[in-house]
C-alpha positions as CSV (number, residue, x, y, z in Angstrom):
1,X,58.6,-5.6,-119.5
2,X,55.7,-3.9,-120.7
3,X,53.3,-6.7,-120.6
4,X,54.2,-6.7,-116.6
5,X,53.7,-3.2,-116.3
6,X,50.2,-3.6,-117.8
7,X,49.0,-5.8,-115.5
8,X,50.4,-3.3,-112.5
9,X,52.7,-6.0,-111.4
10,X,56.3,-4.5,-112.5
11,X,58.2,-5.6,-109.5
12,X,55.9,-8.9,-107.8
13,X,55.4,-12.2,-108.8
14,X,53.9,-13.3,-111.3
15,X,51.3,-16.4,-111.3
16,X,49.2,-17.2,-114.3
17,X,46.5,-19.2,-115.3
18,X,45.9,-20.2,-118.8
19,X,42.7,-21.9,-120.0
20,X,39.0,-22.2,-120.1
21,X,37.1,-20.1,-117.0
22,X,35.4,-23.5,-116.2
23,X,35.2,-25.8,-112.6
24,X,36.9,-29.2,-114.1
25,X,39.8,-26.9,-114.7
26,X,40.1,-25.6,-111.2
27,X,40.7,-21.7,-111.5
28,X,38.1,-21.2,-108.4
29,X,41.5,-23.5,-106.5
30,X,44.0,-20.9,-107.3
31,X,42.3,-17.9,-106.5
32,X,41.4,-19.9,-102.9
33,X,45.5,-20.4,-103.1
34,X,46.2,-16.6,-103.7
35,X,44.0,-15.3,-100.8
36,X,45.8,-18.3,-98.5
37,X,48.8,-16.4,-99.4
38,X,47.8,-12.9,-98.8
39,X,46.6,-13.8,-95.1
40,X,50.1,-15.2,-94.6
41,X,51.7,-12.1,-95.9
42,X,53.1,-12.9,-99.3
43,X,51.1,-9.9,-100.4
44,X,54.2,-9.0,-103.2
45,X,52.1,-11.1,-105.8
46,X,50.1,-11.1,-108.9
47,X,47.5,-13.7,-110.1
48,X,47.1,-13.4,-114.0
49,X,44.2,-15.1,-115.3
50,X,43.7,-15.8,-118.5
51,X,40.9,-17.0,-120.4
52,X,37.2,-17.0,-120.0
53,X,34.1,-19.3,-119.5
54,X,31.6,-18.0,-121.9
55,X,29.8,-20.2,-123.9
56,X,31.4,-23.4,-121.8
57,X,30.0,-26.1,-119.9
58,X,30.7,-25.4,-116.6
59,X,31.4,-22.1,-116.9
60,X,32.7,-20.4,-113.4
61,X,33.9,-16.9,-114.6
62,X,31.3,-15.1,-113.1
63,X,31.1,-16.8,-109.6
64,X,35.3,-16.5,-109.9
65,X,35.0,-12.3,-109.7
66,X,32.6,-12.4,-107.5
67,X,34.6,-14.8,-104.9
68,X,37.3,-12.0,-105.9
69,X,35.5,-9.3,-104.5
70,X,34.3,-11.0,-101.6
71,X,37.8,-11.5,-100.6
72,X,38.8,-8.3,-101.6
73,X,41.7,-10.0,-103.7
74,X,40.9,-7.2,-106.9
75,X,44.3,-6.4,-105.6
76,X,46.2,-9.6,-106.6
77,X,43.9,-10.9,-108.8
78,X,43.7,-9.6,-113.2
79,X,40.7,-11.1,-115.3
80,X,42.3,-10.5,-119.1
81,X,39.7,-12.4,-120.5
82,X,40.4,-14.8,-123.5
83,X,43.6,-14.3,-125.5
84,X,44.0,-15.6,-129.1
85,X,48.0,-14.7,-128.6
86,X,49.4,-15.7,-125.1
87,X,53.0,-16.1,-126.2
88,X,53.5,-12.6,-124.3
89,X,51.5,-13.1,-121.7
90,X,53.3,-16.3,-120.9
91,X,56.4,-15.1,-121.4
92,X,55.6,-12.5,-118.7
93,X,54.8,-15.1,-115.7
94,X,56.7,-16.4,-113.3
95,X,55.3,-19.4,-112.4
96,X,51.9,-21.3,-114.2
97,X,49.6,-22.9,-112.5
98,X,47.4,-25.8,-114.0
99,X,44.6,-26.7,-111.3
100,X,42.8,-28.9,-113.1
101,X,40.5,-31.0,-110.9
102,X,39.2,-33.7,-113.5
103,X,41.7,-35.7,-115.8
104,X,43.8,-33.4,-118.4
105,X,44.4,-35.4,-121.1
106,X,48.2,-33.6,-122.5
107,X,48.5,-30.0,-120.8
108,X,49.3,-27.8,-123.7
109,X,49.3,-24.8,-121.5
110,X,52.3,-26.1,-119.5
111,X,54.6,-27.4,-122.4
112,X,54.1,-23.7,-123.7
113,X,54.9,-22.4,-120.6
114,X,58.2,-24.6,-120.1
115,X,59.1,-23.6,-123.4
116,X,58.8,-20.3,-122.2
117,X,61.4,-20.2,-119.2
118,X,58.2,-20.2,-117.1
119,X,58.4,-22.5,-113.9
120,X,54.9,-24.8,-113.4
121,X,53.1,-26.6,-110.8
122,X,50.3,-28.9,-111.9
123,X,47.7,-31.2,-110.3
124,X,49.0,-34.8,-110.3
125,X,46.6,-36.5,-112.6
126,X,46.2,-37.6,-116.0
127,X,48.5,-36.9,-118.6
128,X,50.1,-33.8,-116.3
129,X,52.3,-36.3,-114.8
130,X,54.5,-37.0,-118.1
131,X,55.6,-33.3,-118.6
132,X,55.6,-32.3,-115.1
133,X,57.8,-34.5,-113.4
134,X,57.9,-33.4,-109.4
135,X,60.9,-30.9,-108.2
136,X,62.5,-31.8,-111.3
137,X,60.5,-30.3,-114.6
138,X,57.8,-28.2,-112.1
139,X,55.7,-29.4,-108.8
140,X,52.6,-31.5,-108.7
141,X,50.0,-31.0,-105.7
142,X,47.0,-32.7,-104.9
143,X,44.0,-31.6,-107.1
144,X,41.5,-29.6,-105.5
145,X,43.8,-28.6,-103.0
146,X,44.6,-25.0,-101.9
147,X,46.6,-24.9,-99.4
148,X,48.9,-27.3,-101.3
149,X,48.9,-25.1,-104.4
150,X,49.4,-22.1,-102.0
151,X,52.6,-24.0,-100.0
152,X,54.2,-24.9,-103.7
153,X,53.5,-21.4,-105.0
154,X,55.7,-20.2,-102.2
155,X,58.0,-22.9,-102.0
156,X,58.8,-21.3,-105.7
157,X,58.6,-17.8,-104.6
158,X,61.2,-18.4,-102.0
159,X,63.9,-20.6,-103.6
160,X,64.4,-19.1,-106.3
161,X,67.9,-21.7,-107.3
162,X,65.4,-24.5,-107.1
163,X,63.2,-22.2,-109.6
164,X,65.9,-21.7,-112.4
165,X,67.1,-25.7,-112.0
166,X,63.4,-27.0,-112.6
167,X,62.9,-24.0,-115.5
168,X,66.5,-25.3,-117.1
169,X,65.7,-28.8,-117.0
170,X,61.7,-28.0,-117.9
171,X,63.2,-26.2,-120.9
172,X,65.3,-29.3,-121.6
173,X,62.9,-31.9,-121.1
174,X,60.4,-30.0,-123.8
175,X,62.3,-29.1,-126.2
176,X,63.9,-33.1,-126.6
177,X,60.0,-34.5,-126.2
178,X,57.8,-32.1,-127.3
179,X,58.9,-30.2,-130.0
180,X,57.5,-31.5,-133.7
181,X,60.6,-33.1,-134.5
182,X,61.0,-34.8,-130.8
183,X,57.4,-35.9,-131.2
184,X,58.1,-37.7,-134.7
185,X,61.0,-39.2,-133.1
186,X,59.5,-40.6,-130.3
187,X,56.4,-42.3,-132.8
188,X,59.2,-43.3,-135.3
189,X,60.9,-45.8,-131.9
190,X,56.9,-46.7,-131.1
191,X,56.2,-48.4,-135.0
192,X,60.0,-49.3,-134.8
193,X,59.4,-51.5,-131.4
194,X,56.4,-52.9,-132.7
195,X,57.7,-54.0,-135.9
196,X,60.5,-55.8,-134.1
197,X,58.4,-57.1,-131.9
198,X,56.1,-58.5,-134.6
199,X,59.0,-60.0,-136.2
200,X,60.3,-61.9,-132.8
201,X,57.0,-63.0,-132.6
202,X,56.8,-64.4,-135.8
203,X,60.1,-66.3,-135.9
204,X,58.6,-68.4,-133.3
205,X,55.4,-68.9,-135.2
């Protein structure tokens, strides 16, 4: 794919990051993950990062290509700044990672990304926990933890049956909760159960 090519990652594996270039969102974990995983000799990888931190509380992106350089990842690591379009770019990854350290409310970035074909791991907190469900829809590590992102990162690197089950049933999962019409569906049973509820209630009354 051309997108691949672009980003001088053709033939490795592909992990991205989509989102805001800020610390509550955790970037500065994966790219401690990525040089974990270099030193252990998975070296055949590429760390996409998308987005930037301009103009955002908490803004990282500088201190983030610094750390790069330090560790000499310019290798394994690609800054593509923000992206108005990332339906390419997504397509294009193999696995996304959402590091968020502080509570994400509903992880657009991964239901995108399982819509996608596009295995995930997430942090286990907040609302990451109802789309990524854990060795079933994606992974979930600890937050703030690299060496867990960098042992799940691998884990999906090297089984790559346990990849396409957790992508088909990601896919799945998405498309029966997520979608517009799934969404609507879902709110109609909500106002339904409360209605019936109300109406049990009142027949005692």
């Amino acid at each position: 794919m051309k997108q691949r090519a672009a980003w001088g990652a053709s033939d490795g594996f592909i992990i991205g990051y989509v989102g805001r270039l800020v610390s509550s969102k955790g970037p500065q974990v994966l790219v401690e993950a990525v040089n974990l995983l270099v030193k252990q000799g998975v070296d055949n990888i590429k760390c996409i990062i998308i987005g930037t931190g301009e103009n955002q509380a908490g803004d990282n992106e500088e201190e983030l290509k610094e750390k790069v350089r330090e560790l000499k990842l310019e290798k394994f690591v690609v800054f593509t700044g923000f992206k108005r379009q990332i339906v390419l770019p997504m397509m294009s990854l193999d696995v996304l990672a959402l590091t968020s350290i502080e509570l994400e409310a509903f992880p657009s970035a991964v239901v995108d990304a399982m819509m996608a074909k596009v295995a995930v791991i997430g942090t286990d907190i907040g609302g990451t926990k109802e789309v990524v469900i854990n060795n079933e829809t994606g992974l979930l590590v600890r937050p703030n933890e690299a060496t867990d992102l960098a042992a799940a990162i691998k884990k999906i690197i090297g089984d790559k049956a346990l990849r396409i089950e957790m992508i088909d049933r990601a896919y799945n999962h998405v498309m029966r909760f997520n979608t517009a019409e799934g969404a609507t569906k879902q709110l109609e049973n909500i106002y339904l159960g409360a209605i019936n509820n109300g109406q049990k209630h009142n027949n005692y009354v």
